[in-house]
DOMARZA-264489 format. One record per residue: residue in three letters; residue number from 1; y, z, x of N, C-alpha, C in turn. Coordinates in nm, 4 decimals, always signed. Last residue first. Example, Ala and Ser with C-alpha at 12.3 -4.5 7.8 and 13.67 -1.06 7.14 Angstrom:
BEGIN
code_pos_n.c2_n.c3_n.c1_ca.c2_ca.c3_ca.c1_c.c2_c.c3_c.c1
SER_2_-0.2250_+0.7080_+1.2850_-0.1060_+0.7140_+1.3670_+0.0030_+0.7870_+1.2900 .
ALA_1_-0.5690_+0.7800_+1.3190_-0.4500_+0.7800_+1.2300_-0.3300_+0.7800_+1.3200 .
This chain:
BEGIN
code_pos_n.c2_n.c3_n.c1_ca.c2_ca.c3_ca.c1_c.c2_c.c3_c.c1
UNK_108_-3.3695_+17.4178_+2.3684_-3.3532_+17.5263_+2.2724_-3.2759_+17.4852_+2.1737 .
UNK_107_-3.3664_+17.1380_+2.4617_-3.4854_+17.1644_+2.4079_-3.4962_+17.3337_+2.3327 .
UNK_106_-3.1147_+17.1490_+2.5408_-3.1615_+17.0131_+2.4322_-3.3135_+17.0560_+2.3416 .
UNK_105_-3.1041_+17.2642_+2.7901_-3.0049_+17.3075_+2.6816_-3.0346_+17.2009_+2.5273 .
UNK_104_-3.2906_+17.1611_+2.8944_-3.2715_+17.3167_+2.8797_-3.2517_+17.3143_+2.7253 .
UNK_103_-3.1488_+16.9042_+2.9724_-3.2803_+16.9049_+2.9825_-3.3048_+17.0359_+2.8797 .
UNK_102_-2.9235_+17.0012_+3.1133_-2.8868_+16.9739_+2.9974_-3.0463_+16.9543_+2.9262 .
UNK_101_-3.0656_+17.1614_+3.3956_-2.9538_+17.2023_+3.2636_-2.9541_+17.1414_+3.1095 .
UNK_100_-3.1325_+16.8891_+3.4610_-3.2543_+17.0573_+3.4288_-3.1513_+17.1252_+3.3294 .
UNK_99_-2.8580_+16.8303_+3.5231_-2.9915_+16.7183_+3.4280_-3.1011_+16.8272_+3.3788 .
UNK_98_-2.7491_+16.9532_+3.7127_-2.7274_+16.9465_+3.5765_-2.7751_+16.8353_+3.5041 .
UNK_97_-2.9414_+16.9161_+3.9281_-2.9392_+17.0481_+3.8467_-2.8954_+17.0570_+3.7328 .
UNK_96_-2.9253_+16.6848_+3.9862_-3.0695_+16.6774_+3.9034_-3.0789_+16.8192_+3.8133 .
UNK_95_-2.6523_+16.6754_+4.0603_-2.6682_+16.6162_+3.9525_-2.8084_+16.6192_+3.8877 .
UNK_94_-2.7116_+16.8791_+4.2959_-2.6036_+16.8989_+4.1492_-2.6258_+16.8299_+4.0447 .
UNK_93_-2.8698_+16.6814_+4.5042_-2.9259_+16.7820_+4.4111_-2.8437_+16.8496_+4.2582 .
UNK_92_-2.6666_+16.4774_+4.5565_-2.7493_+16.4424_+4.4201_-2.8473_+16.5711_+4.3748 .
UNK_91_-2.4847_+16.6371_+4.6514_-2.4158_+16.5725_+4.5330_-2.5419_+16.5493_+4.4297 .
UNK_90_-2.5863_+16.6460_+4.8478_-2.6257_+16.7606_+4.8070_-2.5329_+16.7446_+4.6850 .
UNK_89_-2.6871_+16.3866_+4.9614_-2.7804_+16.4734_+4.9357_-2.7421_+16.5833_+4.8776 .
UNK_88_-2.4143_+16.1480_+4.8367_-2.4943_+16.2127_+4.9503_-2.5853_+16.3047_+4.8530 .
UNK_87_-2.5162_+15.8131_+4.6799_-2.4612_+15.9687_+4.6623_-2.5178_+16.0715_+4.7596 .
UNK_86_-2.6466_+15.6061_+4.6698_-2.5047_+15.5912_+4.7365_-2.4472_+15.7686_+4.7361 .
UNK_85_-2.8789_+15.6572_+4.5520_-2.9211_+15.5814_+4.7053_-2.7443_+15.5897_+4.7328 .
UNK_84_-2.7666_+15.7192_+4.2758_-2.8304_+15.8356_+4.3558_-2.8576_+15.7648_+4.4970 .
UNK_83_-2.7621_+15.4646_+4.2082_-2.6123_+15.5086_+4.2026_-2.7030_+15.6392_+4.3250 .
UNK_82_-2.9714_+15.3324_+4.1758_-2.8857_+15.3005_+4.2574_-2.7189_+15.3743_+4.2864 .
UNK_81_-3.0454_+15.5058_+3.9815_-3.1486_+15.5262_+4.1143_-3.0329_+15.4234_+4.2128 .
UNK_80_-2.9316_+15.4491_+3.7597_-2.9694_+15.5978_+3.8053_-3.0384_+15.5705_+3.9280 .
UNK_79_-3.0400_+15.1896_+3.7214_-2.8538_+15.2231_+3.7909_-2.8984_+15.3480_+3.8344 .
UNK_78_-3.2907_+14.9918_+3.8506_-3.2292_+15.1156_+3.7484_-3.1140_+15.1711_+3.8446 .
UNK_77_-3.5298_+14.7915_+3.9034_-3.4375_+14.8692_+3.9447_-3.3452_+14.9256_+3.8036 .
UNK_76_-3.6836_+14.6204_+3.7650_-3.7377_+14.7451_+3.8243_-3.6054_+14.8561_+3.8951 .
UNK_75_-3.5834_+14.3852_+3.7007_-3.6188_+14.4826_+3.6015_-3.6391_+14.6245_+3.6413 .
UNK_74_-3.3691_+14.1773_+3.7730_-3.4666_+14.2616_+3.8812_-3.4903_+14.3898_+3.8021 .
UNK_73_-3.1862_+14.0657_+3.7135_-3.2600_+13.9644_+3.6546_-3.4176_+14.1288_+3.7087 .
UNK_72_-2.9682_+14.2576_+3.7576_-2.9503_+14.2109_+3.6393_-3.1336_+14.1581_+3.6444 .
UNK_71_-2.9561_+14.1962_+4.0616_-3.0164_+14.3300_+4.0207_-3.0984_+14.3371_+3.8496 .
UNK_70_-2.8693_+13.9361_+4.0394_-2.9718_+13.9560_+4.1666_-3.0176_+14.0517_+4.0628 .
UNK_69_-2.6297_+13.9632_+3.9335_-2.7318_+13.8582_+3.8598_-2.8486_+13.8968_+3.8809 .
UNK_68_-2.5244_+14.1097_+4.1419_-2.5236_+14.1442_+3.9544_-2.6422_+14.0762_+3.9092 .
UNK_67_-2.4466_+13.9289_+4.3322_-2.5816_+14.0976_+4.3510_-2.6025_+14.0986_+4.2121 .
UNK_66_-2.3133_+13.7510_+4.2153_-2.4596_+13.7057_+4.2828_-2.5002_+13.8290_+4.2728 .
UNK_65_-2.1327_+13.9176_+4.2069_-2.1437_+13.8494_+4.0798_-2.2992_+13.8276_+4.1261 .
UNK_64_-2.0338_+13.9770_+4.4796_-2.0966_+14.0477_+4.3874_-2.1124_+13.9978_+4.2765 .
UNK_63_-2.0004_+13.6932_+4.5518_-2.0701_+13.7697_+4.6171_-2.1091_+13.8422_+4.5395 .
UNK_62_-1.7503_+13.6133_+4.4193_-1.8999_+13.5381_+4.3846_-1.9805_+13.6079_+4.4441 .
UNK_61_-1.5522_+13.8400_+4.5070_-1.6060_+13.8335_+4.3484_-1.7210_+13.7261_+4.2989 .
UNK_60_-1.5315_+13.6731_+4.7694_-1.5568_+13.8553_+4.7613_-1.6632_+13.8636_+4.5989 .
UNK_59_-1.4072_+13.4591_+4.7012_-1.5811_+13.4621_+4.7748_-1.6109_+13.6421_+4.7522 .
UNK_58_-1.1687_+13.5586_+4.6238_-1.2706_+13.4851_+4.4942_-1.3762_+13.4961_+4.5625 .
UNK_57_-1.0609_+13.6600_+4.7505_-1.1171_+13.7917_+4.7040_-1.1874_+13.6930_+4.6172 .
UNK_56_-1.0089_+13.4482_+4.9728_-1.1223_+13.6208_+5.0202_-1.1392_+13.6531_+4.9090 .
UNK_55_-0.8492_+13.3029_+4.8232_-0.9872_+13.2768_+4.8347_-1.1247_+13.3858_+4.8911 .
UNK_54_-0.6049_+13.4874_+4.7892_-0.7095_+13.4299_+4.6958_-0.8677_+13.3713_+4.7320 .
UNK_53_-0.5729_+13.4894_+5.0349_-0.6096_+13.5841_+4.9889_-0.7127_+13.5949_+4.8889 .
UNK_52_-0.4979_+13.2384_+5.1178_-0.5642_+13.2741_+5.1712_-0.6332_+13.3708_+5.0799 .
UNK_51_-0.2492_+13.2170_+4.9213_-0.3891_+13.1377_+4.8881_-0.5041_+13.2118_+4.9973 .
UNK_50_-0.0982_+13.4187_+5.0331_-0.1350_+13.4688_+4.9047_-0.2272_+13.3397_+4.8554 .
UNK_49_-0.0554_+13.2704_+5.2798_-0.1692_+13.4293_+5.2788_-0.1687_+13.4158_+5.1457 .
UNK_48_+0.1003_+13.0441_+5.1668_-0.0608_+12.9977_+5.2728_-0.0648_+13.2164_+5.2713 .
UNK_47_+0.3089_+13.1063_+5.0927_+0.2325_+13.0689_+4.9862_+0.1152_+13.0723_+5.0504 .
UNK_46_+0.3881_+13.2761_+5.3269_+0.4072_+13.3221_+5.2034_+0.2897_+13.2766_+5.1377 .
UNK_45_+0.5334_+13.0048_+5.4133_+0.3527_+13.1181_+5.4946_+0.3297_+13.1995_+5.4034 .
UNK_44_+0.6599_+12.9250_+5.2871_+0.5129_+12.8431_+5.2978_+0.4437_+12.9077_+5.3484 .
UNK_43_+0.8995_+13.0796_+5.2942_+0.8462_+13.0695_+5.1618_+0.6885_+13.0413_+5.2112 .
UNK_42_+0.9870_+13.0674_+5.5789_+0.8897_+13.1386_+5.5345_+0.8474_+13.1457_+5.3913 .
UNK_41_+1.0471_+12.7868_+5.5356_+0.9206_+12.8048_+5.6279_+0.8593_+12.9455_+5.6317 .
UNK_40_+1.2792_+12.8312_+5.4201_+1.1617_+12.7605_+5.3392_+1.0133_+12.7577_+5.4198 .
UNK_39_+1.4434_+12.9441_+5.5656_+1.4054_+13.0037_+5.4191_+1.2381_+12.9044_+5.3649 .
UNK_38_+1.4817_+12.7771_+5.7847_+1.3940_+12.9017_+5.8286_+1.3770_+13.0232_+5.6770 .
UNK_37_+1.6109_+12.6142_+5.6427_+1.5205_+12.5818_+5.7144_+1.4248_+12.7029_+5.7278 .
UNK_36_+1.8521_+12.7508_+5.5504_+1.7691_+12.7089_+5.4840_+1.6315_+12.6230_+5.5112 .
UNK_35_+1.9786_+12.7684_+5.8146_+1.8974_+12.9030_+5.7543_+1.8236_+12.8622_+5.6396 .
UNK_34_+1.9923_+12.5341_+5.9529_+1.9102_+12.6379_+6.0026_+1.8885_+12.7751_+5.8884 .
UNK_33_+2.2087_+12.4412_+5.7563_+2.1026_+12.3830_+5.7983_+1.9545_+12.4644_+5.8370 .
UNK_32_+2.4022_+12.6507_+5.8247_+2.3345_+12.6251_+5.6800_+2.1765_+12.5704_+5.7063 .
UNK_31_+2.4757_+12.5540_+6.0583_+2.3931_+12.6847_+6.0159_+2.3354_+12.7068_+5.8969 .
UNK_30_+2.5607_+12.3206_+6.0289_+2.3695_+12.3467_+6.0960_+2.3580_+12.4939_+6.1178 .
UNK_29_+2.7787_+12.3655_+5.8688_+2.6682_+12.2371_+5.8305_+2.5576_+12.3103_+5.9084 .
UNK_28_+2.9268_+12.4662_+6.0653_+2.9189_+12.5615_+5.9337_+2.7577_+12.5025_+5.8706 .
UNK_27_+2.9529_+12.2908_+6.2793_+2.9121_+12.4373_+6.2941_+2.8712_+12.4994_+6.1847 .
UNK_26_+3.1166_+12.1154_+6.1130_+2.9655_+12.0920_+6.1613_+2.9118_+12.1912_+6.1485 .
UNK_25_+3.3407_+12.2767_+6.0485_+3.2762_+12.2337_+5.9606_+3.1122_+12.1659_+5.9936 .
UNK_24_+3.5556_+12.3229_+6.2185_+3.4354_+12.4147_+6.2002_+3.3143_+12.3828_+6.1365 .
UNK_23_+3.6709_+12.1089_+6.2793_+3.6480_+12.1474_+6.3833_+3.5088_+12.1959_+6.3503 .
UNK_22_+3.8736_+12.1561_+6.0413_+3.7795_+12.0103_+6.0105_+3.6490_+12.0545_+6.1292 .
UNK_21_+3.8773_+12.4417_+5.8414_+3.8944_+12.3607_+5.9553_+3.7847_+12.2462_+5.9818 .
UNK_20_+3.7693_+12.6162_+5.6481_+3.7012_+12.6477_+5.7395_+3.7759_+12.5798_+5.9138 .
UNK_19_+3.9075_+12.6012_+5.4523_+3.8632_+12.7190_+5.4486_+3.8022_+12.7773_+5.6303 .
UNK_18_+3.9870_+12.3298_+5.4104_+4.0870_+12.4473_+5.4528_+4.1030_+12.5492_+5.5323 .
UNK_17_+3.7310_+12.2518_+5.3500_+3.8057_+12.2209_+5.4996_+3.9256_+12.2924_+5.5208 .
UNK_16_+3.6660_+12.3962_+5.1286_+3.5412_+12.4241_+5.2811_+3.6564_+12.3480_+5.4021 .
UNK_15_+3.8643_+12.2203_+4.9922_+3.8004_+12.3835_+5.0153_+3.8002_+12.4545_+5.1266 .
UNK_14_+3.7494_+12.0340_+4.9650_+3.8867_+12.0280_+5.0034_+3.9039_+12.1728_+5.0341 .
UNK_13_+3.4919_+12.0120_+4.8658_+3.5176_+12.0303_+4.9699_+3.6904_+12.0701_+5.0629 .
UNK_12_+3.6146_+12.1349_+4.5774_+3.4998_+12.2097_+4.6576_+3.5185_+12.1573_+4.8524 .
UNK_11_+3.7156_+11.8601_+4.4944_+3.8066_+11.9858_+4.4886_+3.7360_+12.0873_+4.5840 .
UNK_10_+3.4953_+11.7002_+4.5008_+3.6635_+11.6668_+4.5790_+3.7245_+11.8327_+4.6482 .
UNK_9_+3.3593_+11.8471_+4.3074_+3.3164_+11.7935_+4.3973_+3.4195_+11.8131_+4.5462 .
UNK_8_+3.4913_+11.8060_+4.0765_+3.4901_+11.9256_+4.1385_+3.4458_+11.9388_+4.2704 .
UNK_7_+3.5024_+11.5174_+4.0051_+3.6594_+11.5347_+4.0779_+3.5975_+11.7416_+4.1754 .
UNK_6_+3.2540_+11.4222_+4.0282_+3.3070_+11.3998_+4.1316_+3.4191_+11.4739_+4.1531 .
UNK_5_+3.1036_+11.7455_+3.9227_+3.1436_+11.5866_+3.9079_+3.2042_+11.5377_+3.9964 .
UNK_4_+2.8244_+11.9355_+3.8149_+2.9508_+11.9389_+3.9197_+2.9635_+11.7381_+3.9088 .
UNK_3_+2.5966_+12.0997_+3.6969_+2.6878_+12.0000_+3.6444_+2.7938_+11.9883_+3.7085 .
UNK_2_+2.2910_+12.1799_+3.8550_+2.4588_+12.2382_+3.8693_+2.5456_+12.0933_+3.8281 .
UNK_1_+2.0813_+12.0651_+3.7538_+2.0912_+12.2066_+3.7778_+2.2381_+12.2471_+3.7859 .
């Protein structure tokens, strides 16, 4: 990933001890330490809800897949009648009105 050699290497820390003092240089080490610590622990909770998630919405999507099949195999039922059992009462009188309507309008 990063083509660095010994001599840049050399050169880099010779750096950080200038930069920082021989003194500072632990101090500098376990903060690093600590923040790339506390980067990667939240990467993993991260990854653990967006699997979590995944699995709610895959049991979510076998659930209704199962009703599908359920309704699918269940001859007697009809969408027009399951859609009207979710539609309040005065939504579904509108819709029988414009059914008499178009009903009307088909037969002149």
């Amino acid at each position: 990933m990063f083509d660095v050699g010994g001599s840049e290497l050399l050169l880099i820390l010779l750096a950080i001890i200038i930069l920082f003092g021989p003194k500072k240089i632990p101090e500098v080490a376990r903060f690093m330490g600590k923040g790339i610590r506390q980067f990667r622990q939240a990467q993993s909770e991260i990854q653990s809800q967006i699997s979590k998630i995944q699995h709610e919405v895959s049991d979510e999507i076998n659930v209704v897949k199962k009703e599908i099949e359920n309704n699918v195999s269940d001859a007697s039922i009809k969408p027009e009648n399951l859609i009207r059992q979710e539609l309040p009462k005065n939504q579904e009188t509108q819709i029988n009105n414009n059914q008499g309507i178009q009903e009307n309008d088909k037969i002149q």
